[in-house]
PQR file of N, CA, C, O and H, with PARSE charges and radii, in Angstrom:
ATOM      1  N   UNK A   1      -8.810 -13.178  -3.857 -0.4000 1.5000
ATOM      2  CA  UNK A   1      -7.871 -12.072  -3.858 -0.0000 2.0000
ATOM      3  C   UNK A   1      -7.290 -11.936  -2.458  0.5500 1.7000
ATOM      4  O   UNK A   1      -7.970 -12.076  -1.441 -0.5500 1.4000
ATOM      5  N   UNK A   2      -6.042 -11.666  -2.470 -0.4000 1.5000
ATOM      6  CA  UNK A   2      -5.404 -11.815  -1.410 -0.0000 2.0000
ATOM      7  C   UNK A   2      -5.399 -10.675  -0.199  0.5500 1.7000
ATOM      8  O   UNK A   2      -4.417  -9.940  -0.311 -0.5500 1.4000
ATOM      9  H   UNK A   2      -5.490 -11.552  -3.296  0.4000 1.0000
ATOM     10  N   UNK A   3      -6.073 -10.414   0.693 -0.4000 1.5000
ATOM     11  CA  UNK A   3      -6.422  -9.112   1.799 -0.0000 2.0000
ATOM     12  C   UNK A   3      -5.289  -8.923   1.956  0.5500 1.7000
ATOM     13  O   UNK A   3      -4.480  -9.851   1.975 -0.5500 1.4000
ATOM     14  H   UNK A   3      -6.870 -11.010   0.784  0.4000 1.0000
ATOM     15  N   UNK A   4      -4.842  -7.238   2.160 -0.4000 1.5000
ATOM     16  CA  UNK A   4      -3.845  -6.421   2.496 -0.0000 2.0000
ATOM     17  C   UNK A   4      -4.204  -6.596   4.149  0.5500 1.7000
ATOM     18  O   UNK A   4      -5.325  -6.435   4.631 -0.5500 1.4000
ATOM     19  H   UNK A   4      -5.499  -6.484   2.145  0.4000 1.0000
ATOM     20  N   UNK A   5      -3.075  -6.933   4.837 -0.4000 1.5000
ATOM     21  CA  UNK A   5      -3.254  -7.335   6.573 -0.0000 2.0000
ATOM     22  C   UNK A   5      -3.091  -6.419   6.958  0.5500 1.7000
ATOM     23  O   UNK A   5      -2.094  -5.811   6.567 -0.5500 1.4000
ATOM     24  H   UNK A   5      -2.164  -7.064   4.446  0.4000 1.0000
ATOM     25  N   UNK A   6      -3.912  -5.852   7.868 -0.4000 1.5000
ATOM     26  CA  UNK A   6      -4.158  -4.964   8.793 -0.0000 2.0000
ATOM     27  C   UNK A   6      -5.361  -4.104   8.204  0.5500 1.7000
ATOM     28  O   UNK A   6      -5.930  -3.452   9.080 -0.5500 1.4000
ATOM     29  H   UNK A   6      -4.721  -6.345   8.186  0.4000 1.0000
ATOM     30  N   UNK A   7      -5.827  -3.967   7.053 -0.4000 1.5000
ATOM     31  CA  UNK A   7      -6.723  -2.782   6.308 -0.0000 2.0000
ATOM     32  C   UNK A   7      -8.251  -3.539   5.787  0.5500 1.7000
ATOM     33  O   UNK A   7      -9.238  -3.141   5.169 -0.5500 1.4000
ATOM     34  H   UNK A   7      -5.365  -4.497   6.342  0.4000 1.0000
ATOM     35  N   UNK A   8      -7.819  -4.860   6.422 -0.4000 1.5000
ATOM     36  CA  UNK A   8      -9.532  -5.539   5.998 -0.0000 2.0000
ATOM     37  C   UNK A   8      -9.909  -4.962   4.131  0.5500 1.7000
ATOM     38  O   UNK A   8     -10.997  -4.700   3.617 -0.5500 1.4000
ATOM     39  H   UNK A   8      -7.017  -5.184   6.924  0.4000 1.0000
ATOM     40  N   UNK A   9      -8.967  -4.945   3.731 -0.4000 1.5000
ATOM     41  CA  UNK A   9      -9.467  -4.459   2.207 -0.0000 2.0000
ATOM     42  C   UNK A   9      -8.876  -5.045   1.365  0.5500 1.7000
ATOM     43  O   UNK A   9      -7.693  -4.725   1.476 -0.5500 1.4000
ATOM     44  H   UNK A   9      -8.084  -5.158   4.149  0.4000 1.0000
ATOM     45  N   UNK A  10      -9.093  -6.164   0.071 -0.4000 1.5000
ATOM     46  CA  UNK A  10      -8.354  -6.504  -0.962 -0.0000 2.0000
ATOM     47  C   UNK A  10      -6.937  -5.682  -1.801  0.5500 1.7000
ATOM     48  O   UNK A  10      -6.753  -4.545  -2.235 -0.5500 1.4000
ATOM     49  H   UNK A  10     -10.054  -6.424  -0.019  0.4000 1.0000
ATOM     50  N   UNK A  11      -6.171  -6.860  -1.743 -0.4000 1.5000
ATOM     51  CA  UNK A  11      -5.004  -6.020  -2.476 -0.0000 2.0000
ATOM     52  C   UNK A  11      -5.669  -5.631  -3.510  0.5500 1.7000
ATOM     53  O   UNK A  11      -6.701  -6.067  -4.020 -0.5500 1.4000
ATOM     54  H   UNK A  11      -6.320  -7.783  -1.390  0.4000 1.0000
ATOM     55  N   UNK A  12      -4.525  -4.191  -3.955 -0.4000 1.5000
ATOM     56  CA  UNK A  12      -5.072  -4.109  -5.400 -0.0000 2.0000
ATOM     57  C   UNK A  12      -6.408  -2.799  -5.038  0.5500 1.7000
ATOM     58  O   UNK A  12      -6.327  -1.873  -5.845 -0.5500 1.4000
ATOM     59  H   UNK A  12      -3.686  -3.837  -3.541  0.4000 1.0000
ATOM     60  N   UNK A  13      -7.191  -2.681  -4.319 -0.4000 1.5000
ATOM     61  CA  UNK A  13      -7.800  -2.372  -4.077 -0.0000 2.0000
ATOM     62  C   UNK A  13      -7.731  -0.599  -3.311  0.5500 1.7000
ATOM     63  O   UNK A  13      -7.340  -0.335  -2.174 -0.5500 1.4000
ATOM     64  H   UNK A  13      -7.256  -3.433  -3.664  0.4000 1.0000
ATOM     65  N   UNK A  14      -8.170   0.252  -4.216 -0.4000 1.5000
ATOM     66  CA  UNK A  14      -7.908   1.395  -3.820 -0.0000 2.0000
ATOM     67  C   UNK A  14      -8.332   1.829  -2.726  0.5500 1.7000
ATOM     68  O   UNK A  14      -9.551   1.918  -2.581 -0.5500 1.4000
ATOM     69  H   UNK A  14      -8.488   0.038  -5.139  0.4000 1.0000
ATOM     70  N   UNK A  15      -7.309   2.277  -1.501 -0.4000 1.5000
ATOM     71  CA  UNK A  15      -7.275   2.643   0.073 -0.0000 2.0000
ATOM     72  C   UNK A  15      -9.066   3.859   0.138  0.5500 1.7000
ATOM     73  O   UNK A  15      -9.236   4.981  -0.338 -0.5500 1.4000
ATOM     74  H   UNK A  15      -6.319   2.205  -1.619  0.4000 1.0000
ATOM     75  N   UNK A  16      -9.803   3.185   0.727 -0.4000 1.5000
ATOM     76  CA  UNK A  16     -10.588   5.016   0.658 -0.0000 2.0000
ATOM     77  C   UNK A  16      -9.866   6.163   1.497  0.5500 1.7000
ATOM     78  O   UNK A  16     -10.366   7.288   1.453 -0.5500 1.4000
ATOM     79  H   UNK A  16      -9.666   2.273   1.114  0.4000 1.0000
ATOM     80  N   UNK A  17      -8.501   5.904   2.402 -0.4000 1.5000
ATOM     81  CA  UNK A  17      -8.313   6.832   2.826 -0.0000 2.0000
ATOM     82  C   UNK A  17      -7.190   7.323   1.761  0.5500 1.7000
ATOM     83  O   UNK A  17      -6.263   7.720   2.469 -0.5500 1.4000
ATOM     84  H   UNK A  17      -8.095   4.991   2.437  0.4000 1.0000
ATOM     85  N   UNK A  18      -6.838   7.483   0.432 -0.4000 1.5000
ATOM     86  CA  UNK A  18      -6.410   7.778  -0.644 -0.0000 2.0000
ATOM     87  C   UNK A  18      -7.150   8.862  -1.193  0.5500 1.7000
ATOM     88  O   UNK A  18      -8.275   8.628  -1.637 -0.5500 1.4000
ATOM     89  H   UNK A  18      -7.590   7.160  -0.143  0.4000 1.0000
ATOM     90  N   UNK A  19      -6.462  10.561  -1.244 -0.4000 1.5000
ATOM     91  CA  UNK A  19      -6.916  11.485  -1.505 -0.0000 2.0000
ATOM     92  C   UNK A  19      -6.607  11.583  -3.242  0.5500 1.7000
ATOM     93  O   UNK A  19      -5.614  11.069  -3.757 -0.5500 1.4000
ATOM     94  H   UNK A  19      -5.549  10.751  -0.884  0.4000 1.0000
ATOM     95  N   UNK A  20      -7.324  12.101  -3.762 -0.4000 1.5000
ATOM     96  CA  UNK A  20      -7.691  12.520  -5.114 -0.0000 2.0000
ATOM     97  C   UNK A  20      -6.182  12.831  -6.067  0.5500 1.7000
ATOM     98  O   UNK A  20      -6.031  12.602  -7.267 -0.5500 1.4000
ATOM     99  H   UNK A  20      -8.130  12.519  -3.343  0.4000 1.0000
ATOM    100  N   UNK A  21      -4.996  13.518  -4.938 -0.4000 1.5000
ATOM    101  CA  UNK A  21      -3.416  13.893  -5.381 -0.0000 2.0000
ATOM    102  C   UNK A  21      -3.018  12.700  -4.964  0.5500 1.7000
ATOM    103  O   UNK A  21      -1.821  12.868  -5.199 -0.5500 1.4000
ATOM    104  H   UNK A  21      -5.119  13.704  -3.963  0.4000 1.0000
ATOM    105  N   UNK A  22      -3.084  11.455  -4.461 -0.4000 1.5000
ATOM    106  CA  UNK A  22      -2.596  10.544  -4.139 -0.0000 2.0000
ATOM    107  C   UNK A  22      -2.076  10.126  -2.795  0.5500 1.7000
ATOM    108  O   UNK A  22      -1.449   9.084  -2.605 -0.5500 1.4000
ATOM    109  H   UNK A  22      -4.056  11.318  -4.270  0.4000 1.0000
ATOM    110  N   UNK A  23      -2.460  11.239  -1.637 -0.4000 1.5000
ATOM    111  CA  UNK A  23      -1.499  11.586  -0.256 -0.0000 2.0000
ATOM    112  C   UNK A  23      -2.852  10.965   0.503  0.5500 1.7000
ATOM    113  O   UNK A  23      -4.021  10.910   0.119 -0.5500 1.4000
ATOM    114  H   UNK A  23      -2.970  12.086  -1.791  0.4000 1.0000
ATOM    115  N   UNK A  24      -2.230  10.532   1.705 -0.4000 1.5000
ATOM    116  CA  UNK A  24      -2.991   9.667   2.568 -0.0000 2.0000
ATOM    117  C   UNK A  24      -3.622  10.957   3.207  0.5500 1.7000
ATOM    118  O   UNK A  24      -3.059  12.037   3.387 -0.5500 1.4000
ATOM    119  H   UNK A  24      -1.281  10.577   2.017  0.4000 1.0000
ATOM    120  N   UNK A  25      -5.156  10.541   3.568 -0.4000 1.5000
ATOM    121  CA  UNK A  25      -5.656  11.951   4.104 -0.0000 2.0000
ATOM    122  C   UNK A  25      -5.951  11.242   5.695  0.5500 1.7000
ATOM    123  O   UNK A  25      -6.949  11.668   6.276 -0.5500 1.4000
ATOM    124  H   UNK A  25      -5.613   9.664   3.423  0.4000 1.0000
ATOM    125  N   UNK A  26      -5.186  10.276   6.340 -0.4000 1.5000
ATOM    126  CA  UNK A  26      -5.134  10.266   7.726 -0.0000 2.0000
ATOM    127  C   UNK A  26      -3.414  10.027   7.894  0.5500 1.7000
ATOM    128  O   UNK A  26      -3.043   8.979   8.423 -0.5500 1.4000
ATOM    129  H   UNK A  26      -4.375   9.931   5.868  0.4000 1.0000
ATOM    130  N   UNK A  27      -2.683  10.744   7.559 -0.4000 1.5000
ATOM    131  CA  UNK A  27      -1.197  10.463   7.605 -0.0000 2.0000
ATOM    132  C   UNK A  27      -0.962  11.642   8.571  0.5500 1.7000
ATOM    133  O   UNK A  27      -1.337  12.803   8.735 -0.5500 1.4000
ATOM    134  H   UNK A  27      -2.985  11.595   7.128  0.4000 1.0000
ATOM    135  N   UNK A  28       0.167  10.383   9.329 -0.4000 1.5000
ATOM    136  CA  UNK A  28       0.087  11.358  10.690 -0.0000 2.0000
ATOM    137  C   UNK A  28      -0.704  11.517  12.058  0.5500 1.7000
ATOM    138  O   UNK A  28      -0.493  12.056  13.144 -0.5500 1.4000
ATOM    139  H   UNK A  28       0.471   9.440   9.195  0.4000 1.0000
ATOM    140  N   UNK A  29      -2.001  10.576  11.300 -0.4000 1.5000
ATOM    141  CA  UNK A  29      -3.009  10.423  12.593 -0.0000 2.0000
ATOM    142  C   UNK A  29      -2.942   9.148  13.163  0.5500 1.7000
ATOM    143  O   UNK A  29      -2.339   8.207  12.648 -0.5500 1.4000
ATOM    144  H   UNK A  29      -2.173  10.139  10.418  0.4000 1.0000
ATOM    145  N   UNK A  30      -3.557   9.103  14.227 -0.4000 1.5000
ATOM    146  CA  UNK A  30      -3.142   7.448  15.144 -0.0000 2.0000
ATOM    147  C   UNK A  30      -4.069   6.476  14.867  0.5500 1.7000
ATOM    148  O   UNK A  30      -4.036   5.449  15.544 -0.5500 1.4000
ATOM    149  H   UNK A  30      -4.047   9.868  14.646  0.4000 1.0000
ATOM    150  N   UNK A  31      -5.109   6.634  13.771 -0.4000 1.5000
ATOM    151  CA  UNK A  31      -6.193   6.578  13.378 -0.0000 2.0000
ATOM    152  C   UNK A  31      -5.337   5.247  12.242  0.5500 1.7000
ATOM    153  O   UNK A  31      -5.447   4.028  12.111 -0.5500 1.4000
ATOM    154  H   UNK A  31      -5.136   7.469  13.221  0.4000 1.0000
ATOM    155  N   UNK A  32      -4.631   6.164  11.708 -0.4000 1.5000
ATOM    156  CA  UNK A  32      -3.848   5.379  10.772 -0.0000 2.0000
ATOM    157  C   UNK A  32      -3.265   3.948  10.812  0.5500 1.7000
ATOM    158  O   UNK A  32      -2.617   3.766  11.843 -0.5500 1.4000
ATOM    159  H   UNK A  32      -4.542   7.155  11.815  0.4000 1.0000
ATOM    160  N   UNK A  33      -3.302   3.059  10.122 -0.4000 1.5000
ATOM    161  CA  UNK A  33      -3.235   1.528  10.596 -0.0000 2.0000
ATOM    162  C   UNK A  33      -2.075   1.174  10.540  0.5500 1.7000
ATOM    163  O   UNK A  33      -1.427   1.764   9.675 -0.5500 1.4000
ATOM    164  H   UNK A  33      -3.828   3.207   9.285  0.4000 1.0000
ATOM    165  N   UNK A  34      -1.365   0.191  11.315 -0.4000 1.5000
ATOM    166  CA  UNK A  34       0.561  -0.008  11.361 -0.0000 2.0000
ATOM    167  C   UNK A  34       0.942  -0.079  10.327  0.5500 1.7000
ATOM    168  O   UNK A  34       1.745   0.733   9.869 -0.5500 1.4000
ATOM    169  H   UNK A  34      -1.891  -0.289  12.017  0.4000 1.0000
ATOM    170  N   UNK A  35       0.409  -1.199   9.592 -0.4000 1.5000
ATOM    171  CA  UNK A  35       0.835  -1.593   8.063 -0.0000 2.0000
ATOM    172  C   UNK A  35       1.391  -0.333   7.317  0.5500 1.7000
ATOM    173  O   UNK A  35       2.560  -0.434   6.945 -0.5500 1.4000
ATOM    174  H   UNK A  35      -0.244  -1.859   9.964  0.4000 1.0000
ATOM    175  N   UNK A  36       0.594   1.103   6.979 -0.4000 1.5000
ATOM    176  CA  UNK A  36       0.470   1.551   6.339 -0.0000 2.0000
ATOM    177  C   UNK A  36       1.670   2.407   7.141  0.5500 1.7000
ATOM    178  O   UNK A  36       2.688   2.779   6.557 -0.5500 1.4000
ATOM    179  H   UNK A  36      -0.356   1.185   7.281  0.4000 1.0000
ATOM    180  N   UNK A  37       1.450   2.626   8.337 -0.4000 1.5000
ATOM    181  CA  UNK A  37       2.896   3.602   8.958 -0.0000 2.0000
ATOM    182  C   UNK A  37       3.745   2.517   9.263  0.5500 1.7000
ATOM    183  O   UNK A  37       3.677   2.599  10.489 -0.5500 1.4000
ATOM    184  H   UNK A  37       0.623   2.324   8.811  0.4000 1.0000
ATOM    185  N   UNK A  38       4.350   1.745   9.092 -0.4000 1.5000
ATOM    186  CA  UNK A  38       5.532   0.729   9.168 -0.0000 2.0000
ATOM    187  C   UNK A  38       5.704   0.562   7.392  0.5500 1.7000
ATOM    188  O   UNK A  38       6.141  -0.558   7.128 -0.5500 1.4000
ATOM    189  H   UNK A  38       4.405   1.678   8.096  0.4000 1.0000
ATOM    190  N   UNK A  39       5.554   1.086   6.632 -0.4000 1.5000
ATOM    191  CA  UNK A  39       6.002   0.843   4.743 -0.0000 2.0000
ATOM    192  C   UNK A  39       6.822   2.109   4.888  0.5500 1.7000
ATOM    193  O   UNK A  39       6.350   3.198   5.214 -0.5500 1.4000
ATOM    194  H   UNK A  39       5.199   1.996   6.847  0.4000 1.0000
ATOM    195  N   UNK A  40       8.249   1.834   4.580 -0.4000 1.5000
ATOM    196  CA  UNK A  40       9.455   2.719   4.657 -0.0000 2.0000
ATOM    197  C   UNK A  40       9.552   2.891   2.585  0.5500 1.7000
ATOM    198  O   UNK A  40      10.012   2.008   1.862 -0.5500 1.4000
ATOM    199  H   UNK A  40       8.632   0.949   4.315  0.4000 1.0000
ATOM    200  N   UNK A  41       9.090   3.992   2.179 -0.4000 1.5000
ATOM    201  CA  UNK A  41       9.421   4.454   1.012 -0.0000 2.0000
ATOM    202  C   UNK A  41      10.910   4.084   0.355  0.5500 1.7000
ATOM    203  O   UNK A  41      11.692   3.885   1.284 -0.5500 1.4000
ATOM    204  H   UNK A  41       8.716   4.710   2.767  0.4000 1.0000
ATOM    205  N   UNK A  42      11.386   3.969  -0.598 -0.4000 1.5000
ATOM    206  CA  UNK A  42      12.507   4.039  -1.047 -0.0000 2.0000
ATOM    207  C   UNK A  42      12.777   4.056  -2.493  0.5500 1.7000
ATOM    208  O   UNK A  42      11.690   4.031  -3.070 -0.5500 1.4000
ATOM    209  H   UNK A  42      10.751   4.131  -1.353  0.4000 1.0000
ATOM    210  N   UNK A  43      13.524   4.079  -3.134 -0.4000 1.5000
ATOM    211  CA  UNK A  43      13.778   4.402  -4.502 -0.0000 2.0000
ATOM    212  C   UNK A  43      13.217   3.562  -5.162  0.5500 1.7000
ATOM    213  O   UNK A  43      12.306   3.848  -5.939 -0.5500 1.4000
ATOM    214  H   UNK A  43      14.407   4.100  -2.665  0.4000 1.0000
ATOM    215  N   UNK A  44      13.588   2.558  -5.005 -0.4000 1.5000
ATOM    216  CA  UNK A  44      13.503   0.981  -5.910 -0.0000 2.0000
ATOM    217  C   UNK A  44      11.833   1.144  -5.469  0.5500 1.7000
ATOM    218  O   UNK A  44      11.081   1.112  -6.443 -0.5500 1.4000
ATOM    219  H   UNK A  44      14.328   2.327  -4.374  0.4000 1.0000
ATOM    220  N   UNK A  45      11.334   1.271  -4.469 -0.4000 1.5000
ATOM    221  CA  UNK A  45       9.849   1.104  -4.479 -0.0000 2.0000
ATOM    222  C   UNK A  45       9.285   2.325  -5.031  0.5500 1.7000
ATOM    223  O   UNK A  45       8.522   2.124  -5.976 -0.5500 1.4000
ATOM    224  H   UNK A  45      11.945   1.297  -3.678  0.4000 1.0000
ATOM    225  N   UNK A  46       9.443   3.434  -4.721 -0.4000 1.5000
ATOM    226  CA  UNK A  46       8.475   4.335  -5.690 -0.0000 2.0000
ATOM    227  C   UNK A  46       8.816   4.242  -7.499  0.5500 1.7000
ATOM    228  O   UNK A  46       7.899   4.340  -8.315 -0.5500 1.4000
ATOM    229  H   UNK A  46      10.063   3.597  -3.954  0.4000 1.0000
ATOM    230  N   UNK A  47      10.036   4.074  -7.839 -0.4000 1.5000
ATOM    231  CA  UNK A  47      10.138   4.289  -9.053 -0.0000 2.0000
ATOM    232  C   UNK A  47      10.238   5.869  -9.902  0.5500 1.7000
ATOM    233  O   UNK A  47      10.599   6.933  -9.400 -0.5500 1.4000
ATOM    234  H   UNK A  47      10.780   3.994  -7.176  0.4000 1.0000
ATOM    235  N   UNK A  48       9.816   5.633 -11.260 -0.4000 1.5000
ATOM    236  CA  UNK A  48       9.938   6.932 -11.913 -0.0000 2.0000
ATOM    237  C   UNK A  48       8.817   7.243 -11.744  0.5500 1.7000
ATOM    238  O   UNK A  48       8.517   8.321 -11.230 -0.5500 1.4000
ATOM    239  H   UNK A  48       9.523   4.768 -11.668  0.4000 1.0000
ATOM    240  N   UNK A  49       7.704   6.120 -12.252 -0.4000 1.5000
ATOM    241  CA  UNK A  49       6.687   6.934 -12.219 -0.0000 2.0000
ATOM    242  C   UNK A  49       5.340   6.029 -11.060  0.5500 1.7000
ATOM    243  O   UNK A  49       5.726   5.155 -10.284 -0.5500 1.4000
ATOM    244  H   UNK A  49       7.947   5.245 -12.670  0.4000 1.0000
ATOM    245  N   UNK A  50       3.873   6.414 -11.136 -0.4000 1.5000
ATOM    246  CA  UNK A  50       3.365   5.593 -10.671 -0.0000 2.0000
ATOM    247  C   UNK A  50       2.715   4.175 -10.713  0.5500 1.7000
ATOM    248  O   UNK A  50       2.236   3.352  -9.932 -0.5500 1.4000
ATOM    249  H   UNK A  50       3.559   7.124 -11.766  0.4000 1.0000
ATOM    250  N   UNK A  51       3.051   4.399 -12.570 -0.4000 1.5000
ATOM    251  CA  UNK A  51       2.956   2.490 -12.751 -0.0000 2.0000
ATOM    252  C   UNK A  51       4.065   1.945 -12.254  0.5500 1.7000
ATOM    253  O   UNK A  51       3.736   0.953 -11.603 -0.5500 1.4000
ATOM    254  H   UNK A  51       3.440   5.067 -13.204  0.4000 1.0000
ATOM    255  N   UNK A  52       5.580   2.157 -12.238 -0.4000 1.5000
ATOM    256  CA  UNK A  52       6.452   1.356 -11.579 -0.0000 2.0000
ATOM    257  C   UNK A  52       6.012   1.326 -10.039  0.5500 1.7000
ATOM    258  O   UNK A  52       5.719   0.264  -9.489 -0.5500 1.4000
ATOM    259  H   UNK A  52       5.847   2.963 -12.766  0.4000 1.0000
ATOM    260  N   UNK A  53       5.988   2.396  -9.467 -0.4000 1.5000
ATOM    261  CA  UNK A  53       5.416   2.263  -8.231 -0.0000 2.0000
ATOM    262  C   UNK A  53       4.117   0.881  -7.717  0.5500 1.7000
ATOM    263  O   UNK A  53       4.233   0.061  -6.806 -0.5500 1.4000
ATOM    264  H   UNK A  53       6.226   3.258  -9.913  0.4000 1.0000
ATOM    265  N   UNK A  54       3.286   1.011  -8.417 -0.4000 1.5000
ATOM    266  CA  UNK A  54       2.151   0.148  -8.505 -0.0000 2.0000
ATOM    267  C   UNK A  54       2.517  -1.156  -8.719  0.5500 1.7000
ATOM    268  O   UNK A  54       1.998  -2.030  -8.024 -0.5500 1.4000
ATOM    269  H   UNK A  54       3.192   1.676  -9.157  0.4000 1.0000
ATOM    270  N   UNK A  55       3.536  -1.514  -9.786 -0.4000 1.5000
ATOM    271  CA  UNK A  55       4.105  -2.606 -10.298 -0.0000 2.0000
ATOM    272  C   UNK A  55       4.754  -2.996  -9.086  0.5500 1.7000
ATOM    273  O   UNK A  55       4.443  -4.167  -8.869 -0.5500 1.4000
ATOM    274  H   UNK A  55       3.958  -0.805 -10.351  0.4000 1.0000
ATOM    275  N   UNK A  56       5.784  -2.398  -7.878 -0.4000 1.5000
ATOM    276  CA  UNK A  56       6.708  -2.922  -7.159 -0.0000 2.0000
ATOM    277  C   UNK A  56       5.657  -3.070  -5.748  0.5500 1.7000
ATOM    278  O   UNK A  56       6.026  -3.655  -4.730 -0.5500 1.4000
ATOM    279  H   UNK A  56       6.037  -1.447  -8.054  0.4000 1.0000
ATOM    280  N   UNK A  57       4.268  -2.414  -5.904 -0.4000 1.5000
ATOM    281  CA  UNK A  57       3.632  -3.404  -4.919 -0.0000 2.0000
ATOM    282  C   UNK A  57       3.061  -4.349  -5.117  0.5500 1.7000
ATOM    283  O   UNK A  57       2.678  -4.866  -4.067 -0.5500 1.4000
ATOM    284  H   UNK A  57       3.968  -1.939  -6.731  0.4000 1.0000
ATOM    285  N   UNK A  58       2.771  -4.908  -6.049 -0.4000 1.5000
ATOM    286  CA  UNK A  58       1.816  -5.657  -6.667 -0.0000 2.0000
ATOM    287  C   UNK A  58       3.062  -7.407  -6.330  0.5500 1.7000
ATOM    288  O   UNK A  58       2.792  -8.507  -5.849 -0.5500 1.4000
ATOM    289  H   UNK A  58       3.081  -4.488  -6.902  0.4000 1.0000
ATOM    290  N   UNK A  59       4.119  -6.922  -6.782 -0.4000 1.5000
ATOM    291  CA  UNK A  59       5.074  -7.208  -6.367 -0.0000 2.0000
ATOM    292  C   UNK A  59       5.089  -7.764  -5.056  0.5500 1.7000
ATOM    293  O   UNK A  59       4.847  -8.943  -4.799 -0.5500 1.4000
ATOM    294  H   UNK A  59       4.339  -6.029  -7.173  0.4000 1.0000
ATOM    295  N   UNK A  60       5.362  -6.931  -4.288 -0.4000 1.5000
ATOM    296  CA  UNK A  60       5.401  -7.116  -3.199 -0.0000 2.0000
ATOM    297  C   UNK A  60       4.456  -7.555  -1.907  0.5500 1.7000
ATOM    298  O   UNK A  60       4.621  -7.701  -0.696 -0.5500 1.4000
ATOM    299  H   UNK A  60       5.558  -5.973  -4.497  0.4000 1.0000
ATOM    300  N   UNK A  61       3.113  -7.709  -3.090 -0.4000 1.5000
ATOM    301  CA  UNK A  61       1.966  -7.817  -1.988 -0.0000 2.0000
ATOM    302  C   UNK A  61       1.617  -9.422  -2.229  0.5500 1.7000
ATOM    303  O   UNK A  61       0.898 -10.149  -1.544 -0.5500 1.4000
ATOM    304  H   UNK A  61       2.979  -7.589  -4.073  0.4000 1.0000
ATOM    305  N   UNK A  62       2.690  -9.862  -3.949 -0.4000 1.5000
ATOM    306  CA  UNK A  62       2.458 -11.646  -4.221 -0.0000 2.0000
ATOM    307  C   UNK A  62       3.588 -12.109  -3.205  0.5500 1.7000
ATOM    308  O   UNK A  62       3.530 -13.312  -2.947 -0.5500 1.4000
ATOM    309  H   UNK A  62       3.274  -9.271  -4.505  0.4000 1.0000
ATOM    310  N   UNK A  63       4.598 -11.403  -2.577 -0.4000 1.5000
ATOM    311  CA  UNK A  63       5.684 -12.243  -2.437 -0.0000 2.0000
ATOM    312  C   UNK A  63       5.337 -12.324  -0.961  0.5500 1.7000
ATOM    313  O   UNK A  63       6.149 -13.086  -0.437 -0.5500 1.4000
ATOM    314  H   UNK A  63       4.645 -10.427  -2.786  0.4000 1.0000
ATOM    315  N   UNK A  64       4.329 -11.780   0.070 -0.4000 1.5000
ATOM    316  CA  UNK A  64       4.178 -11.592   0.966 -0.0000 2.0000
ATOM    317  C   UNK A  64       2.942 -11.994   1.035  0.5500 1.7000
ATOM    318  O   UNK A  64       2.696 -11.843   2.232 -0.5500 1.4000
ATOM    319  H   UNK A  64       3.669 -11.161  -0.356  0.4000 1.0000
ATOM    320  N   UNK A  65       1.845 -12.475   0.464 -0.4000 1.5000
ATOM    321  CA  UNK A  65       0.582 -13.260   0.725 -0.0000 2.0000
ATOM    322  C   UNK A  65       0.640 -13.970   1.051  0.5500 1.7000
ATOM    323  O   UNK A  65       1.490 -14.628   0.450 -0.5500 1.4000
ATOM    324  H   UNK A  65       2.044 -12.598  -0.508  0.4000 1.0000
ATOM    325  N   UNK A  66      -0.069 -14.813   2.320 -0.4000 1.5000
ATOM    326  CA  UNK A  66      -0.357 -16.462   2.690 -0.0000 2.0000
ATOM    327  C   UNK A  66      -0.422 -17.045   1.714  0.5500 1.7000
ATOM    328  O   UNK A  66      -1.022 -16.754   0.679 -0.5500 1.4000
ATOM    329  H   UNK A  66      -0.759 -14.279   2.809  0.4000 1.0000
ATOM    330  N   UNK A  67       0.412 -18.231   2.051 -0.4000 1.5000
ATOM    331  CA  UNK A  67       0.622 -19.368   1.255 -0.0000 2.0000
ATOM    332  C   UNK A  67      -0.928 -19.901   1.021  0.5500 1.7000
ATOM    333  O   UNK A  67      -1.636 -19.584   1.977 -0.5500 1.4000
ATOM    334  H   UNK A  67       0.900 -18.467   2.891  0.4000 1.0000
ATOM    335  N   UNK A  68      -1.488 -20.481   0.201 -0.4000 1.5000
ATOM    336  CA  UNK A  68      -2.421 -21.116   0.005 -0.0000 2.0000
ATOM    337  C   UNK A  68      -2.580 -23.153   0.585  0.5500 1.7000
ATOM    338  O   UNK A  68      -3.610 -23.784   0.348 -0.5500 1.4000
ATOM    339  H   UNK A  68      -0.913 -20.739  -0.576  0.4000 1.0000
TER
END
């Protein structure tokens, strides 16, 4: 499985700093890792709901994995 860079944690793999409503509970802090404060939100990526959301990273986390 392909590691999300910078977070030492498998894609796919739910953030533990992921609060229960879905909001990062170190957002805002310096604590917080680049990766995660360098991802610029936008339409096409959140979607309607949170399976499209999920779908356009999943997406985005094959098109951006090391080559094998």
């Amino acid at each position: 499985m392909p590691m999300v860079n910078g977070l030492g944690k498998p894609a796919g793999v739910r953030c533990v700093q992921l609060l229960d409503d879905e909001r990062c509970a170190i957002f805002g802090d310096p604590r917080r890792p680049a990766v995660c404060s360098s991802l610029m939100p936008s339409e096409e990526m959140c979607g309607r709901s949170r399976a499209q959301a999920l779908s356009f990273l999943s997406q985005l986390e094959r098109a951006t994995a090391p080559c094998r």
